[in-house]
Structure formats: C-alpha cells, structure tokens
C-alpha positions in Angstrom: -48.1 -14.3 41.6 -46.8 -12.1 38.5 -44.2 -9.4 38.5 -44.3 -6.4 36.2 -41.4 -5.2 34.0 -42.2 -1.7 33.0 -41.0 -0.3 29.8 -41.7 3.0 28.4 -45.4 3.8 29.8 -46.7 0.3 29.0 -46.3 -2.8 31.1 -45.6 -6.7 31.0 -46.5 -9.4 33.7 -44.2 -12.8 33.9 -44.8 -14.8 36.6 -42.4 -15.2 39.8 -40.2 -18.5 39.9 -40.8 -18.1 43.6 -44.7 -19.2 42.4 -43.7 -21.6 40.1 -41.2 -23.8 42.4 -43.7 -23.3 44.9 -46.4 -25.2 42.5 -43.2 -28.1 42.0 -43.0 -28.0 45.9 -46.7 -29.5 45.5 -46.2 -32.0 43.1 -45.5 -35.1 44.8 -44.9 -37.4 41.5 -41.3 -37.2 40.8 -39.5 -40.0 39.6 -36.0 -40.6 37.7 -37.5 -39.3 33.9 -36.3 -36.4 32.2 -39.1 -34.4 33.0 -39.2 -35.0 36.5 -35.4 -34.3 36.8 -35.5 -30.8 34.6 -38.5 -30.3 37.4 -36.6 -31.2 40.4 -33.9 -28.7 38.8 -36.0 -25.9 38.5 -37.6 -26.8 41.8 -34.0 -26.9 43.8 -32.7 -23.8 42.2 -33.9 -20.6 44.0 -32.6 -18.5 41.0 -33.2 -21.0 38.1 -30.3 -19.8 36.6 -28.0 -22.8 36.1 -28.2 -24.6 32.7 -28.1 -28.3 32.6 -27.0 -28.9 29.1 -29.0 -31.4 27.8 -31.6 -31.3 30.2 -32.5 -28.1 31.5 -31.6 -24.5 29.1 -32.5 -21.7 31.9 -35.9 -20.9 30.2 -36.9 -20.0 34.1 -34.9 -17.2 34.4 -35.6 -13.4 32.4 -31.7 -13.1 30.8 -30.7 -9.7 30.3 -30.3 -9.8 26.7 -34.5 -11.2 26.4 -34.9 -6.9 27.9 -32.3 -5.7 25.3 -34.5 -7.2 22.9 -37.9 -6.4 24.0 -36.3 -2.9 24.2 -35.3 -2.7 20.7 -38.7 -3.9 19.6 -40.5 -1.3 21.6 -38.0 2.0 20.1 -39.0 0.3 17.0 -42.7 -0.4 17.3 -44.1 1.9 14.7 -42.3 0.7 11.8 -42.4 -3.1 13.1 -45.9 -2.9 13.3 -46.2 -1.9 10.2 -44.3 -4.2 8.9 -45.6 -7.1 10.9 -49.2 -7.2 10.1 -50.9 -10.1 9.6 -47.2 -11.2 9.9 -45.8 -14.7 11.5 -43.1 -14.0 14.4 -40.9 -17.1 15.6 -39.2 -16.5 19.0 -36.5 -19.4 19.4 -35.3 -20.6 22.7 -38.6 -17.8 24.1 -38.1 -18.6 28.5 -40.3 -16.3 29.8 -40.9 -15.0 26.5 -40.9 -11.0 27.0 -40.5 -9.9 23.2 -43.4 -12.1 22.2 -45.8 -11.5 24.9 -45.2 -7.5 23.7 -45.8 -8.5 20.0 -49.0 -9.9 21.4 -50.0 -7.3 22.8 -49.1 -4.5 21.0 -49.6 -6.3 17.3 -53.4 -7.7 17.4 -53.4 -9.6 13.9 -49.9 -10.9 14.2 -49.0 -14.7 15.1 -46.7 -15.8 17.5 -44.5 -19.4 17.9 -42.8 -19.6 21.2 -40.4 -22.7 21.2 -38.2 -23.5 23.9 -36.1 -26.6 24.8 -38.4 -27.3 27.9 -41.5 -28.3 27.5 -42.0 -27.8 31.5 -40.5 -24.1 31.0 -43.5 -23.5 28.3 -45.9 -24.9 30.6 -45.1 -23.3 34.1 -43.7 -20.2 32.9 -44.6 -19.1 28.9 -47.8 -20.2 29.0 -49.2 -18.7 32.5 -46.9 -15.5 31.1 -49.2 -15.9 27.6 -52.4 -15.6 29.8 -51.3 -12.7 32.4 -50.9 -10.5 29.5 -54.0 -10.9 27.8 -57.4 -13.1 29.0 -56.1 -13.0 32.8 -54.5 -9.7 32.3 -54.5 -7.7 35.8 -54.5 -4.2 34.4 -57.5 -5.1 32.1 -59.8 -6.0 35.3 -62.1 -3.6 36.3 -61.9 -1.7 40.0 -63.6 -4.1 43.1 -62.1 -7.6 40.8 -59.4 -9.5 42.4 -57.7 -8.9 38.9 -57.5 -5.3 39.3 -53.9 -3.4 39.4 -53.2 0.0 39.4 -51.1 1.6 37.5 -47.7 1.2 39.8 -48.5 -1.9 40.9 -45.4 -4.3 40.8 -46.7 -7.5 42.0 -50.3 -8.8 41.5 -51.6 -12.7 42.7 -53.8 -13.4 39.9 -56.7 -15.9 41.3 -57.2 -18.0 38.4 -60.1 -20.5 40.2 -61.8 -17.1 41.0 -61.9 -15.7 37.5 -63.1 -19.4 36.3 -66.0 -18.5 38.7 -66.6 -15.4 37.9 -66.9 -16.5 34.2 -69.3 -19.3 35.2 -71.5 -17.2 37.2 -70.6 -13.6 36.8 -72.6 -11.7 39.9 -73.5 -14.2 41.8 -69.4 -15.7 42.5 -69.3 -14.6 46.0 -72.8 -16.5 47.0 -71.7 -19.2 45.1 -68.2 -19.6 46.7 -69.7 -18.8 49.8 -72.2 -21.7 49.8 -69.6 -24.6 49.0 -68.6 -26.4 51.7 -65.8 -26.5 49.3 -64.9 -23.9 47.2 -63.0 -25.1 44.4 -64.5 -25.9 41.0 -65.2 -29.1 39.6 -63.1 -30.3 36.6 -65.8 -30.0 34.0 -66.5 -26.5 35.4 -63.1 -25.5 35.7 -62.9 -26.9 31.9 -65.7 -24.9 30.9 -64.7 -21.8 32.2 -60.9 -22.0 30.4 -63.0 -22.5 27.6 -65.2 -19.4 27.7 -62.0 -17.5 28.9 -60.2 -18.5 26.0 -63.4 -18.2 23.4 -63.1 -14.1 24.9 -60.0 -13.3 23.0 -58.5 -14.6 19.8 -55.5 -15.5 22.0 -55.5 -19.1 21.2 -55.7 -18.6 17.3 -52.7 -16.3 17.4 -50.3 -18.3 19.5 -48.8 -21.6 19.4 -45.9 -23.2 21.8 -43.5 -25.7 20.6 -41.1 -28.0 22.6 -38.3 -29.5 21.9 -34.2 -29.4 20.2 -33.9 -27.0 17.0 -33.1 -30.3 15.0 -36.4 -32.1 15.6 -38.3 -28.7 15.5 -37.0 -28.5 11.9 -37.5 -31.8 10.8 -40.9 -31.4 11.7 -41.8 -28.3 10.3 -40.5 -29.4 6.9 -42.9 -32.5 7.6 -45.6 -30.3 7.8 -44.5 -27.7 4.9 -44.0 -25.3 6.7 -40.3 -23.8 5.7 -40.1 -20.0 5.3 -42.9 -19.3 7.1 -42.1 -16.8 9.5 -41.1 -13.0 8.9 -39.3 -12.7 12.0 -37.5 -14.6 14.0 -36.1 -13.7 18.0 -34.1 -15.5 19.9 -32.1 -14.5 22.9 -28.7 -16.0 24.9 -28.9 -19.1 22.2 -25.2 -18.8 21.1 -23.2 -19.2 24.1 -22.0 -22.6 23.1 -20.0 -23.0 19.5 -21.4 -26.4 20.0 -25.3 -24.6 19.2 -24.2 -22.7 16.3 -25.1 -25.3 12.9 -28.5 -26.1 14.8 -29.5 -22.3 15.1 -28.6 -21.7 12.1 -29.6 -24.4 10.4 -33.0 -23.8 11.8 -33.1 -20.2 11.0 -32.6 -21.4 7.1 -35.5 -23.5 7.2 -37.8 -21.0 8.7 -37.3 -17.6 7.6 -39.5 -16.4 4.7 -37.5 -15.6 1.4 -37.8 -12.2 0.8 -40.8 -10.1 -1.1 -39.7 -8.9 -4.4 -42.1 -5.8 -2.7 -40.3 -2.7 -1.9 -42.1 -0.8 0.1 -40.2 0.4 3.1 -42.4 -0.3 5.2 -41.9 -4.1 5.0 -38.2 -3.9 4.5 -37.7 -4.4 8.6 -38.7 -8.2 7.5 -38.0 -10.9 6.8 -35.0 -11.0 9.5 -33.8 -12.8 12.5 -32.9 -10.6 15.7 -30.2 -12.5 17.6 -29.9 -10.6 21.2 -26.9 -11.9 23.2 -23.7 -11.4 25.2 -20.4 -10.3 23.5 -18.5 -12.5 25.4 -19.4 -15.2 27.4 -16.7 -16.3 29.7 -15.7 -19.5 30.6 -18.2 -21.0 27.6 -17.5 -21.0 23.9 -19.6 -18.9 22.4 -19.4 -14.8 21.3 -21.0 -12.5 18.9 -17.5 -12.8 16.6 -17.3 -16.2 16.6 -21.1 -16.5 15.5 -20.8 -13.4 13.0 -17.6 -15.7 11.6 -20.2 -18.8 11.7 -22.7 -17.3 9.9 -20.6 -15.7 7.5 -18.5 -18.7 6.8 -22.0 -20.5 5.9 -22.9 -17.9 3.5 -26.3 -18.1 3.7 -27.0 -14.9 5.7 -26.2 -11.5 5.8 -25.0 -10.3 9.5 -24.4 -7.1 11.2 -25.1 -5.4 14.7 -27.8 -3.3 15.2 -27.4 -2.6 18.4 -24.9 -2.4 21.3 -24.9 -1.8 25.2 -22.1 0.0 26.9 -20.1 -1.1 29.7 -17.4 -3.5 30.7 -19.8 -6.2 29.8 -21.3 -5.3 26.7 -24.2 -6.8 24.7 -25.7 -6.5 21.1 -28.2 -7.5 18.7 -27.2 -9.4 15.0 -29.8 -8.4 12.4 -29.7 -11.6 10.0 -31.2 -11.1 6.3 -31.1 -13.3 3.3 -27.7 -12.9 1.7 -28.5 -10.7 -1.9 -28.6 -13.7 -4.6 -26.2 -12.0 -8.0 
C-alpha cells in the first residue's frame, strides 16, 4: 500500500509503515543481530518515529523538514533542472527519500545516491518508494490495470506479483492466474519479470542505494575515487546531535564537486549541499546555530539560510558552497 503526498499539481507515492511492519509481522526469522533488532524496532513502533542511536535513525518515518525540502526543490525546479543535467545528486541520511524520488522524476538524465544508516530502511521503505514512482508507478497505469489511480486518489495497493504477470504474459494474466491451482509466480519467473520491469526504464542506471555510517561511506568512496563527485548534496534532520556534526561534514568535504571555473548562471545553483532541519531541537544537542558555528569554525564551507518557516517552531534550509579560495 502507497500513500500520495501532493505538491503543486504533481504527485509522489511512499509506502505506508502500516505495509511495511505488516511485511516484519510475517517474517518469522528474528534473532538477537543488529538487523533483526533495528527490524523488531521498526516492527514494534506503530509510528517509527523513535531513534535508537546506534541502531536504528528513524529512516521509517517522512520528517517534516524531508517536505520543507522537497518544497524548495520544486519552487526551484526550473533553474535546478537546468543546472542539474546530466548532474550527480547525493541525498544523505534519504528515509523515505521524498527530494530524490522528485529529482527522479522530474530530472530524467540526472543520477541519484540514496544513503541511509539502515540498510533495512533502504530496503523496505526507499527502495519500494524508488519503484512506486517510476516502473510500478500507479498514475502511469492505464484505465482497467490494478495499477491505475486517478488523479485524487490518496492511497493505491500496488500488486507487485500481478504486474510480474502481466509482464510475463501481457493479455493472457487473468487465464493464466486463473488456471493455477496456485497463483503465485515461481522464483525464476518472478526473477524474470523484475528483470524486464527493470530493462523498461533506465531506473536502475540512474539510481544507486548505499548503507551504512557517514565514516565508512567516505572511506569507501575515496577507495573507489570517487571524491567530489556529486553536484548536490540533501540531507534532512541529520544535525540534531552535536555528536554528528565532524562526520556530516567531514563527508560533505569528500563528496561535493569543487566548483566549475564556468560561469554561467545557470549552473551557479551547484555545486552545493542543502541542509533542511529544525532550528531548535529540544532536549537533544543539535541546532541550526550551533551547526552554522560548526561549519564556520571548520572553514571549509560557506553557510547561510535560504530558507525559513514561520511559527513557534521554526525550520530552515543551510545552503553550503565551497568557501571562495583568495
């Protein structure tokens, strides 16, 4: 099951955590590892909203600020796309991974990395959220497929095992379902049909899902040569804890492309980091002035806000460039 989050007059599908902990209910394998226990977590919580430091980062739950920043991107998509093409986009700490499944959408030659902590969250939640938007993509079925959705729909069951069939044997999946004693596909057919699913869109070229802490994520992407490769970075309610500033930061310096000695204006939106997040998180560490001071302390970046809620509780958005070399 997928819920829609409108915006403007276009629409994204993320998946309900009432579907996912559903799925965990299932699952009769958990033990005492890590992943079973982050599992278990996300199983027990009805709102998946409590972070287990350590274990578990809330990559279930759509945080307000992940919509502040999707919003921003979408008041802004002319110039980004511009900007972006054939462009690299990094989302850190991504959960259900709203900007990046717009970017996908919206941008069709541009590449997305979706990292998060969890590798469970990626595959329960950012994955399935990958796939609603684009190969499995309700609003993209035609009218009399169990894909279809109209235009107000706001919650659509998406029967994967039926649009497997339907790939493998187009008009004739009803007959075919009908005549199986059992209905469900076997495992080479079911791998088959992910296959030519996939091998429809250039989905799986342009995205890429990474688990894992900021420190080993770096480490590795130097291993592969792969610093300053991205000309934009997102990331979303990562600096609530003092404690996470050096890692984010220190991960931000290793992937962020250098700047083009180009100056057309166009481009000038990138490279940048968009940090989305709470001004004030009580009873943790973290705030937007204590990670402005971070980061300015560092002297690496450049920092200010580009954006700011209202309200008692207000939120914002740091725009992070390469500090101007004299």
């Amino acid at each position: 099951m997928v819920d829609a989050i409108f915006y403007r007059d276009q629409r994204l599908w993320k998946r309900q955590i009432d579907d996912v902990q559903f799925q965990l209910a299932q699952q009769d394998s958990m033990d005492d590892s890590e992943d079973s226990l982050v599992r278990k977590a996300m199983a027990e919580d009805r709102n998946a909203s409590d972070v287990i430091k350590g274990v578990y980062e809330g990559g279930l739950k759509t945080w307000e600020c992940s919509i502040d920043l999707l919003s921003f991107l979408v008041d802004r998509q002319e110039e980004l796309a511009a900007a972006l093409r054939g462009a690299r986009v990094l989302e850190v700490g991504c959960g259900t991974g709203l900007p990046s499944l717009h970017i996908l959408k919206s941008m069709s030659d541009t590449y997305v990395c979706m990292q998060d902590y969890n590798r469970d969250v990626l595959e329960l939640v950012t994955m399935p959220n990958v796939l609603a938007n684009t190969v499995l993509c309700p609003s993209a079925a035609g009218n009399g497929d169990k894909l279809h959705a109209d235009s107000d729909t706001e919650t659509c069951e998406i029967d994967v095992d039926f649009r497997r069939t339907q790939v493998l044997f187009g008009a004739d999946t009803d007959a075919i379902i009908g005549e199986r004693d059992v209905p469900e596909l076997t495992v080479d057919e079911a791998d088959a049909a992910d296959a030519k699913i996939l091998q429809s869109s250039n989905i799986s070229d342009r995205c890429e899902f990474v688990a894992g802490d900021w420190a080993n994520i770096e480490n590795e992407l130097r291993r592969q040569g792969r610093e300053h490769s991205f000309e934009l970075v997102l990331t979303s309610e990562t600096i609530y804890d003092t404690d996470s500033y050096k890692g984010l930061h220190d991960l931000l310096t290793c992937v962020l492309a250098r700047p083009s000695a180009e100056k057309n204006p166009q481009t000038q939106q990138v490279p940048a980091a968009l940090v989305a997040a709470k001004s004030i998180y009580f009873g943790l560490t973290g705030s937007v002035l204590t990670f402005k001071q971070y980061v300015r302390a560092r002297g690496v970046f450049d920092v200010a806000s580009v954006w700011q809620s209202g309200g008692s509780m207000p939120r914002e958005i740091l725009r992070l460039t390469w500090k101007k070399m004299d």
